[in-house]
PDB file with SEQRES, HELIX, SHEET and CRYST1 records, atoms N, CA, C and O in Angstrom:
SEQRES   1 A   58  UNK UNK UNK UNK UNK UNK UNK UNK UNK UNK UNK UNK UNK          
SEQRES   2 A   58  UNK UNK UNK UNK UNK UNK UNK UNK UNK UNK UNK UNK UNK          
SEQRES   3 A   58  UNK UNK UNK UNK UNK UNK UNK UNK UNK UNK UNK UNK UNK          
SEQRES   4 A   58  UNK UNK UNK UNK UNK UNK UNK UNK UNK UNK UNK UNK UNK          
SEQRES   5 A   58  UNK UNK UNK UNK UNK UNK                                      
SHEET    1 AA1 3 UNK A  22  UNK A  25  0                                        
SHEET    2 AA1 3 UNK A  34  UNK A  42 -1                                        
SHEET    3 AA1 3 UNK A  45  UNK A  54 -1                                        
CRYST1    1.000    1.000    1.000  90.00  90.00  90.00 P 1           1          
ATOM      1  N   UNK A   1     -85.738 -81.112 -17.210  1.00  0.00           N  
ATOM      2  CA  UNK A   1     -85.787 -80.283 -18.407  1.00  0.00           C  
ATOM      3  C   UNK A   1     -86.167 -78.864 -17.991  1.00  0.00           C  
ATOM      4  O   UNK A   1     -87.055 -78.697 -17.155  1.00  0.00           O  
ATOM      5  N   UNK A   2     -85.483 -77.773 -18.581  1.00  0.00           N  
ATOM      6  CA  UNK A   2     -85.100 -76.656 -18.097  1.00  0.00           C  
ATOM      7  C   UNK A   2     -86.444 -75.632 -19.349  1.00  0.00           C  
ATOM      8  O   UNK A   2     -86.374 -75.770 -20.570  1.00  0.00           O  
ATOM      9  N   UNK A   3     -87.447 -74.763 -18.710  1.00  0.00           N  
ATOM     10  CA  UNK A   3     -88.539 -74.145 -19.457  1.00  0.00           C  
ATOM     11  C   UNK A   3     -87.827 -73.215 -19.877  1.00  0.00           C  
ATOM     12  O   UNK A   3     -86.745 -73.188 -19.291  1.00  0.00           O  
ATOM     13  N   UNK A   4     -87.989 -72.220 -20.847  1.00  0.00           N  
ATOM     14  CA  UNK A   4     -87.476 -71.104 -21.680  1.00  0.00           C  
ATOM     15  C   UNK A   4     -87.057 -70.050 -20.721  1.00  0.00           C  
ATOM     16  O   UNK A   4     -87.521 -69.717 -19.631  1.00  0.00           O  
ATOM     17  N   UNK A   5     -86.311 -69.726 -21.243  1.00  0.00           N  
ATOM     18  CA  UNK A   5     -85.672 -68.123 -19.997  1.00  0.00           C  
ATOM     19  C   UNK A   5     -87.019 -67.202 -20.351  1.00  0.00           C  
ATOM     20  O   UNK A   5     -87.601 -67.180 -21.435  1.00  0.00           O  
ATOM     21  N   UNK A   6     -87.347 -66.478 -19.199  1.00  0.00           N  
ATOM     22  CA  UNK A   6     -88.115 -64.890 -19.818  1.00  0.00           C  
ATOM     23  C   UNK A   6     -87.282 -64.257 -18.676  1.00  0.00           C  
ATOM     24  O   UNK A   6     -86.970 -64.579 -17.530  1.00  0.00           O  
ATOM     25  N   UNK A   7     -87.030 -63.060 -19.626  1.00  0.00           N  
ATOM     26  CA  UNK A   7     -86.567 -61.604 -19.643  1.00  0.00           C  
ATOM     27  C   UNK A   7     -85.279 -61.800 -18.687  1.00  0.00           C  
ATOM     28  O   UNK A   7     -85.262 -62.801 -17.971  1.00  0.00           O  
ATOM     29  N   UNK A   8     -84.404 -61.064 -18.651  1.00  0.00           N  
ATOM     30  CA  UNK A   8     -82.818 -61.163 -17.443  1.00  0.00           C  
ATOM     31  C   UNK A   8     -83.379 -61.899 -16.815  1.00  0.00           C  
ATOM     32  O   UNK A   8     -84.257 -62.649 -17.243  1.00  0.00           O  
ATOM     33  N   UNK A   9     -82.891 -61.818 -15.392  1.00  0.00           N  
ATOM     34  CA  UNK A   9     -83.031 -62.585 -14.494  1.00  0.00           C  
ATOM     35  C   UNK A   9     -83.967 -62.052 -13.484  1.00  0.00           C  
ATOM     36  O   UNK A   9     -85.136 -61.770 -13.744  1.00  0.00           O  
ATOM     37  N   UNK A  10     -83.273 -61.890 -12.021  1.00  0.00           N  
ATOM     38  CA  UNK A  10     -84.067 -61.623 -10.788  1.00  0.00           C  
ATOM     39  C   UNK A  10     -84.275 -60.095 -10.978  1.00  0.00           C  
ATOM     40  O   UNK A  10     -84.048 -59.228 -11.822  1.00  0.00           O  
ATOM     41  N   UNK A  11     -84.965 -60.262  -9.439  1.00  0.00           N  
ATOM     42  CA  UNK A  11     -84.854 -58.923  -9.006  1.00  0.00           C  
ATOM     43  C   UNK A  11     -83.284 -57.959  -8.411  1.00  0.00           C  
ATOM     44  O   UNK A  11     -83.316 -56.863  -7.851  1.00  0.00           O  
ATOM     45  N   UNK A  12     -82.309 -58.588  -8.671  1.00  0.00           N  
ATOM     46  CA  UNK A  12     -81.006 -58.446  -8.053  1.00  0.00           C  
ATOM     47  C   UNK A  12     -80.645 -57.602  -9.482  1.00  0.00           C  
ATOM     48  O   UNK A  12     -79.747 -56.765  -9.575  1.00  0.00           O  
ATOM     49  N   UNK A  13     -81.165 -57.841 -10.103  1.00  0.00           N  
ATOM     50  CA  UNK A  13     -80.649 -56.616 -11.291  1.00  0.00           C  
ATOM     51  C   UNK A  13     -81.529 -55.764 -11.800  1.00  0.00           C  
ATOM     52  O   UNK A  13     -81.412 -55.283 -12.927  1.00  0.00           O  
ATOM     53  N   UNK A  14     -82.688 -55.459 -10.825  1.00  0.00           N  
ATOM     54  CA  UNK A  14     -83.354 -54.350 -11.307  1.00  0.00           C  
ATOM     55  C   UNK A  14     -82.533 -53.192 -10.107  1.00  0.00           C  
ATOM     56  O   UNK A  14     -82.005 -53.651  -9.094  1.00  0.00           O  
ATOM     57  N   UNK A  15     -82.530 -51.718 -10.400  1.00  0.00           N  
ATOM     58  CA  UNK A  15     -82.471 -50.316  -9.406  1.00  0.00           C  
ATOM     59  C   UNK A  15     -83.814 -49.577  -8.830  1.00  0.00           C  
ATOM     60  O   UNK A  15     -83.883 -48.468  -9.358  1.00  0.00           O  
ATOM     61  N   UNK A  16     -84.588 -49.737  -8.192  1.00  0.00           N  
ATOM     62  CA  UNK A  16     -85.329 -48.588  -7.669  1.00  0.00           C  
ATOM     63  C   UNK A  16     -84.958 -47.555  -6.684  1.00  0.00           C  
ATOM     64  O   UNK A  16     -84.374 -47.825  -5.635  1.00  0.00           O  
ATOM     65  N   UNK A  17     -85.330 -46.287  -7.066  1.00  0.00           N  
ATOM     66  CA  UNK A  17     -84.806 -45.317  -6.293  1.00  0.00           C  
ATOM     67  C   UNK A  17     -86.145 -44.081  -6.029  1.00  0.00           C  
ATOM     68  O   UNK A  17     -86.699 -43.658  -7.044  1.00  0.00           O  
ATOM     69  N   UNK A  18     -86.522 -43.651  -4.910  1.00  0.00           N  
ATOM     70  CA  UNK A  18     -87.340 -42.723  -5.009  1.00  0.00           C  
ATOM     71  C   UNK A  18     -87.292 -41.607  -6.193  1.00  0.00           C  
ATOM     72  O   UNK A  18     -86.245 -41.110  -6.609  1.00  0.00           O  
ATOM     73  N   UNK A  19     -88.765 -41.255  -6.730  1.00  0.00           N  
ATOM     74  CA  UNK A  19     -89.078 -40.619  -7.769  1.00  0.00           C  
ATOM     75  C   UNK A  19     -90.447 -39.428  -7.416  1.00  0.00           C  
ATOM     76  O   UNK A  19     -91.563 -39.941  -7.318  1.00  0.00           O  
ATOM     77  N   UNK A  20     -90.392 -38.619  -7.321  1.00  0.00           N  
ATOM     78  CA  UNK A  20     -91.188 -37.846  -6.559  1.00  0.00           C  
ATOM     79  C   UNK A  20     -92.464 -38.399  -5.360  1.00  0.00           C  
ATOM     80  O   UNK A  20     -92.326 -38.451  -4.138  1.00  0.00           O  
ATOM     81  N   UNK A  21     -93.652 -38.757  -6.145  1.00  0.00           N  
ATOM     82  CA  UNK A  21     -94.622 -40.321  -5.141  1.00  0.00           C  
ATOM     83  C   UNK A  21     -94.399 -41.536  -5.620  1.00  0.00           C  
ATOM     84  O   UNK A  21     -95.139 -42.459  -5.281  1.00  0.00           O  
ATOM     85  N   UNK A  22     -93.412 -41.722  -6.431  1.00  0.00           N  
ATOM     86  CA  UNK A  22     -93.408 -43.156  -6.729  1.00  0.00           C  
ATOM     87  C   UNK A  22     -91.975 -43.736  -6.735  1.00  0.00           C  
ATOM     88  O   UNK A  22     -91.212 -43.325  -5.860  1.00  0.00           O  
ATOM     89  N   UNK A  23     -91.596 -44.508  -7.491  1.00  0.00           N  
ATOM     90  CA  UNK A  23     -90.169 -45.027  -7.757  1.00  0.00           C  
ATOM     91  C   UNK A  23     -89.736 -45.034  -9.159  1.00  0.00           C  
ATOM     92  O   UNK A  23     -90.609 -45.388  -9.952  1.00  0.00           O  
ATOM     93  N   UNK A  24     -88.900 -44.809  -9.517  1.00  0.00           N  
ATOM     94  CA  UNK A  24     -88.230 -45.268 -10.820  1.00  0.00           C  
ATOM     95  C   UNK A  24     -86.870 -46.451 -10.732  1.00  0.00           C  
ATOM     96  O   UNK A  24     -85.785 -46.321 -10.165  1.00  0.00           O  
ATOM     97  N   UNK A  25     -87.475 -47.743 -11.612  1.00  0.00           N  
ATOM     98  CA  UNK A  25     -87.179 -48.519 -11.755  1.00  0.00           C  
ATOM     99  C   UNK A  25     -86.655 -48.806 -13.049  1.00  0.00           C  
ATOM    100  O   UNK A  25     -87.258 -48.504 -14.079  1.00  0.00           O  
ATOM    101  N   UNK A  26     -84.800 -49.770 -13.013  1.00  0.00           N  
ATOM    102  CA  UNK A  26     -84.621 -49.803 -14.155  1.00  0.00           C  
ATOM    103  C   UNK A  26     -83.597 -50.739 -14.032  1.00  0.00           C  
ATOM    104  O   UNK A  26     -83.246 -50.821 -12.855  1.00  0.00           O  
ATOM    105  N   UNK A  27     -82.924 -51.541 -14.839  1.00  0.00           N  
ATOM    106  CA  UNK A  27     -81.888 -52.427 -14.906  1.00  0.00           C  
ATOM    107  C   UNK A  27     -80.990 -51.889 -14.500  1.00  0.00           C  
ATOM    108  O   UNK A  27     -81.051 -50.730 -14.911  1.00  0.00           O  
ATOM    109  N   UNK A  28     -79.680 -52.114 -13.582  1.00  0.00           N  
ATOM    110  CA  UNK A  28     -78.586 -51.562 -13.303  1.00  0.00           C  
ATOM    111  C   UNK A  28     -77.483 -52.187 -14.618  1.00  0.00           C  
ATOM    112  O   UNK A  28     -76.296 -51.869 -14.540  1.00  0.00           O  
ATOM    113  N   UNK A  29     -77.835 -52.849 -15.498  1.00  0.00           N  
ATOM    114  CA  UNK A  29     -76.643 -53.042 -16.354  1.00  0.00           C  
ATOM    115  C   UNK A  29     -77.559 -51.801 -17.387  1.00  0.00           C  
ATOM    116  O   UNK A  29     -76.907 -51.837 -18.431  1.00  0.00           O  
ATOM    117  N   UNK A  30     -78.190 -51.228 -17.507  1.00  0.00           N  
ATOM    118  CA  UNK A  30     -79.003 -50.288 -18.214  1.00  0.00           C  
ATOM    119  C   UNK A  30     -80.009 -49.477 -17.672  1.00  0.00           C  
ATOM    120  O   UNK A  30     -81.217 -49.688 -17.790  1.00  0.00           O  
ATOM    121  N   UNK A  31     -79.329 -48.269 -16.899  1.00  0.00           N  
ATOM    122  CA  UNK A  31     -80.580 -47.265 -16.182  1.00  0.00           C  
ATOM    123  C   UNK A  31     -81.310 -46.418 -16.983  1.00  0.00           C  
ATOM    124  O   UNK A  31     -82.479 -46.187 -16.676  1.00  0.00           O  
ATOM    125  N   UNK A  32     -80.537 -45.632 -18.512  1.00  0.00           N  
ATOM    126  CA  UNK A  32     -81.275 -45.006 -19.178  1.00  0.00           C  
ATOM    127  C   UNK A  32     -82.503 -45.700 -19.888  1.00  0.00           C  
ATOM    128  O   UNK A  32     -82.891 -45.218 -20.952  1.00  0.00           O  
ATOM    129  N   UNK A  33     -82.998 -46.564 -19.473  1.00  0.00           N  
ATOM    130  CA  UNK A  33     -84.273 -47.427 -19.702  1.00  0.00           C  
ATOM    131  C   UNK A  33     -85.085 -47.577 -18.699  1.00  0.00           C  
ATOM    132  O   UNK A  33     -85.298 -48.760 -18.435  1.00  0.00           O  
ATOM    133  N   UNK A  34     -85.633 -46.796 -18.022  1.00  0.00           N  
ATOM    134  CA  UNK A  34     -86.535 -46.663 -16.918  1.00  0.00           C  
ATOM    135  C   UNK A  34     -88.012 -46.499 -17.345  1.00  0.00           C  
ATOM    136  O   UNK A  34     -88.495 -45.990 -18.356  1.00  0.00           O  
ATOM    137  N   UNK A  35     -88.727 -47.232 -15.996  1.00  0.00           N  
ATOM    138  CA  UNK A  35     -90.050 -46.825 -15.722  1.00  0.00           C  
ATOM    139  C   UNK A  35     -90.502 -46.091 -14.681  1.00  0.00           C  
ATOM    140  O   UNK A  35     -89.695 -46.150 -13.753  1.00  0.00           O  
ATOM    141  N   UNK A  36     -91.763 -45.202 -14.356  1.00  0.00           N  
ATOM    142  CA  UNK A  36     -91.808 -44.558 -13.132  1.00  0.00           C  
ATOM    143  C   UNK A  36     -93.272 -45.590 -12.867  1.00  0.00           C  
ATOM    144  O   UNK A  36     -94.192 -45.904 -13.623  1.00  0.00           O  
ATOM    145  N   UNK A  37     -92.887 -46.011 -11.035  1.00  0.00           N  
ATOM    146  CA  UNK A  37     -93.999 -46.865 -10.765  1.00  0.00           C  
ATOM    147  C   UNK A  37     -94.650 -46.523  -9.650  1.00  0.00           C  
ATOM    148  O   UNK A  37     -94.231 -45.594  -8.960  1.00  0.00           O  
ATOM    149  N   UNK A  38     -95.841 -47.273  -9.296  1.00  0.00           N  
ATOM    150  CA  UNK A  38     -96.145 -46.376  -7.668  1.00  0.00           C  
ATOM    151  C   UNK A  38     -96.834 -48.151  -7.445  1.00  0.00           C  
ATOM    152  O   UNK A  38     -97.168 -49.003  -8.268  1.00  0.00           O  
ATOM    153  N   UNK A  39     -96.822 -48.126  -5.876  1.00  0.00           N  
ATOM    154  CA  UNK A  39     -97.314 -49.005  -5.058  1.00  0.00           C  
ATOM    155  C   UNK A  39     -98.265 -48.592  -4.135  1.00  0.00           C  
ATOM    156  O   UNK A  39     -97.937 -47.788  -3.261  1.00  0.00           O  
ATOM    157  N   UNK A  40     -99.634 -49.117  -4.217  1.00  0.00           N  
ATOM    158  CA  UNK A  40    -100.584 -48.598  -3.238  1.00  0.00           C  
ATOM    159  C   UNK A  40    -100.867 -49.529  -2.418  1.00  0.00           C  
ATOM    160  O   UNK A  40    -101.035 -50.645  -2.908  1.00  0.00           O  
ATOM    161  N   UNK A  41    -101.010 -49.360  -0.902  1.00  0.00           N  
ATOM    162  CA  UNK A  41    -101.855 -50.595   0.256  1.00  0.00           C  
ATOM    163  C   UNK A  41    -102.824 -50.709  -0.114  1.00  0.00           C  
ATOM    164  O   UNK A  41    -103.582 -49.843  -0.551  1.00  0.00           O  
ATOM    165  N   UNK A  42    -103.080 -52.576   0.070  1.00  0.00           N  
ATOM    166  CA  UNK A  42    -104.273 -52.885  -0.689  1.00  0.00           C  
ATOM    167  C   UNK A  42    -104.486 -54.277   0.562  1.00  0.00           C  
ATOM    168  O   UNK A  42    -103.562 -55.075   0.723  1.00  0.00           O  
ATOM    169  N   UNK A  43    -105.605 -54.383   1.242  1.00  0.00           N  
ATOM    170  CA  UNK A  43    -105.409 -55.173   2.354  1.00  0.00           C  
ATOM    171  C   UNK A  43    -104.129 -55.509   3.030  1.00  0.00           C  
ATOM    172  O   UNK A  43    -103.597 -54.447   3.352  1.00  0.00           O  
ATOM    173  N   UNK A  44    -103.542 -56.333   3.316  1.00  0.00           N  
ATOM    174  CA  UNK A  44    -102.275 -56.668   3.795  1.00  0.00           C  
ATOM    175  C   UNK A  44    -100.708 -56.605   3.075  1.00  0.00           C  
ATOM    176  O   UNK A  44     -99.551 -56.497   3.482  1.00  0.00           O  
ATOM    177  N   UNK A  45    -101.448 -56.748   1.669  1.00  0.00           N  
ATOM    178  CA  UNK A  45     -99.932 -56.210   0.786  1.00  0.00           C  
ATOM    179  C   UNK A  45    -100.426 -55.004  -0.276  1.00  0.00           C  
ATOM    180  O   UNK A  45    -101.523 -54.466  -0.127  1.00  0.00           O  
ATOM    181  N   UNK A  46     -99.728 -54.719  -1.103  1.00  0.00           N  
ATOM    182  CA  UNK A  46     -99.896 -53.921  -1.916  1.00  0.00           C  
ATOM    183  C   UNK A  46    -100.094 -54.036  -3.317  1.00  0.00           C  
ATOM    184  O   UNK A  46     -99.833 -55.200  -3.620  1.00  0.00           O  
ATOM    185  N   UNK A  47    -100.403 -53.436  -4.229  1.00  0.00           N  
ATOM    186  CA  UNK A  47    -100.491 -53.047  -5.899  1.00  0.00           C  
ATOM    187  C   UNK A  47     -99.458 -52.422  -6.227  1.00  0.00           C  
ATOM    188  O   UNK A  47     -98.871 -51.531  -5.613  1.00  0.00           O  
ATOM    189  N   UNK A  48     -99.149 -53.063  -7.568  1.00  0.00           N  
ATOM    190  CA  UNK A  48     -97.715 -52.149  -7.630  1.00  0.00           C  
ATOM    191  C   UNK A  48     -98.104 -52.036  -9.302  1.00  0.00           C  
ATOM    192  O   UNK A  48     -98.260 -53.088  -9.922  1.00  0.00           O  
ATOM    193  N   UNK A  49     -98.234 -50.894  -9.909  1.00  0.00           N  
ATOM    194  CA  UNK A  49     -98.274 -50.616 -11.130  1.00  0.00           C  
ATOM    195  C   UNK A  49     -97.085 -49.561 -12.082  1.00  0.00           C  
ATOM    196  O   UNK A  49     -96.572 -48.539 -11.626  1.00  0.00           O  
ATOM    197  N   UNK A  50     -96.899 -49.992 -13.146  1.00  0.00           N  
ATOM    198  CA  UNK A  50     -96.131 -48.706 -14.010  1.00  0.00           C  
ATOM    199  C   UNK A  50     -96.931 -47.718 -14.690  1.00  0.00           C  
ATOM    200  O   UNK A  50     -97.892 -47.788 -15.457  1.00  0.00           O  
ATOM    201  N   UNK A  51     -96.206 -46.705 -14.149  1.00  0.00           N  
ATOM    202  CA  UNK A  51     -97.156 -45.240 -14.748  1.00  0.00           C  
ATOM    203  C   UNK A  51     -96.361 -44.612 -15.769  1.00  0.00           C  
ATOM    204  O   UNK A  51     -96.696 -43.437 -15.919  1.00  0.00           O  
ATOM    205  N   UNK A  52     -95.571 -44.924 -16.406  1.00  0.00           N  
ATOM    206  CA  UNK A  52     -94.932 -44.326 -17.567  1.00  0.00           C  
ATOM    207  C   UNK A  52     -93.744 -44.667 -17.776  1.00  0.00           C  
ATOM    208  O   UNK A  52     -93.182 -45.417 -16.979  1.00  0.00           O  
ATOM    209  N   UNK A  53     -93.154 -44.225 -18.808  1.00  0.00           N  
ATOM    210  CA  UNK A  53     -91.338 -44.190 -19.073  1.00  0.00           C  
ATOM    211  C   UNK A  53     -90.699 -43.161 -18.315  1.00  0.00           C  
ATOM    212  O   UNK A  53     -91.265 -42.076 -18.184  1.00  0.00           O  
ATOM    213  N   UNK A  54     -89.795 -43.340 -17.899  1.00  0.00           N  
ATOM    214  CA  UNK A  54     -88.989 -42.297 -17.254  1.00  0.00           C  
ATOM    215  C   UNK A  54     -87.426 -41.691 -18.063  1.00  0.00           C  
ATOM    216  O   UNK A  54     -86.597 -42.358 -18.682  1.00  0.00           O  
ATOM    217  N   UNK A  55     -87.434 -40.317 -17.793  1.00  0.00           N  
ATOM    218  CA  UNK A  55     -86.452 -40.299 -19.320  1.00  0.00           C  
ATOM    219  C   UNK A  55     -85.066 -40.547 -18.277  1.00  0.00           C  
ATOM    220  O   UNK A  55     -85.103 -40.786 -17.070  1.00  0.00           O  
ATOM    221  N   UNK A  56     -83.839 -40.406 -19.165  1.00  0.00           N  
ATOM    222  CA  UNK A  56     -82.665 -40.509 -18.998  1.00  0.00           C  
ATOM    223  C   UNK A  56     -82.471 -39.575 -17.734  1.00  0.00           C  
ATOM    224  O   UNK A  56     -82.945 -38.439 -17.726  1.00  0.00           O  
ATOM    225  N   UNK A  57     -81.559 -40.237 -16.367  1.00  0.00           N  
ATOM    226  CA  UNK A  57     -81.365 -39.151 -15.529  1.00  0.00           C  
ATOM    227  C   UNK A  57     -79.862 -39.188 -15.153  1.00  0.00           C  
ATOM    228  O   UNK A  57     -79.224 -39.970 -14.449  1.00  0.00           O  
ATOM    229  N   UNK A  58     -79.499 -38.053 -15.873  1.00  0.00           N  
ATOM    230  CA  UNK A  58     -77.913 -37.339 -15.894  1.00  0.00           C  
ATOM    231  C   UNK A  58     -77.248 -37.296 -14.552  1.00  0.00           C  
ATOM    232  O   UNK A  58     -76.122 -36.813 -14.436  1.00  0.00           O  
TER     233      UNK A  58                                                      
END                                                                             
């Protein structure tokens, strides 16, 4: 027995692309819906948080 879908799918359909210190991240079937995120070293892996909306990029 199969549990409820949450949200699209993988990570194979999100875009990140450098964004000044961070990344902006967004669905490739929908980029004008972005977030801007940053990842900091944190012992052996990292923190990865969203720092805002990112607007539409032409």
């Amino acid at each position: 027995m199969e549990g409820p879908r949450r949200g699209g799918g993988g990570l194979r359909e999100l875009r990140a692309s450098p964004a000044g210190d961070g990344l902006r991240v967004c669905l490739r079937a929908d980029p004008a819906h972005a977030v801007r995120a940053r990842a900091v070293p944190v012992g052996a892996g990292v923190f990865s948080h969203v720092t805002g909306r990112d607007g539409v990029r032409g």
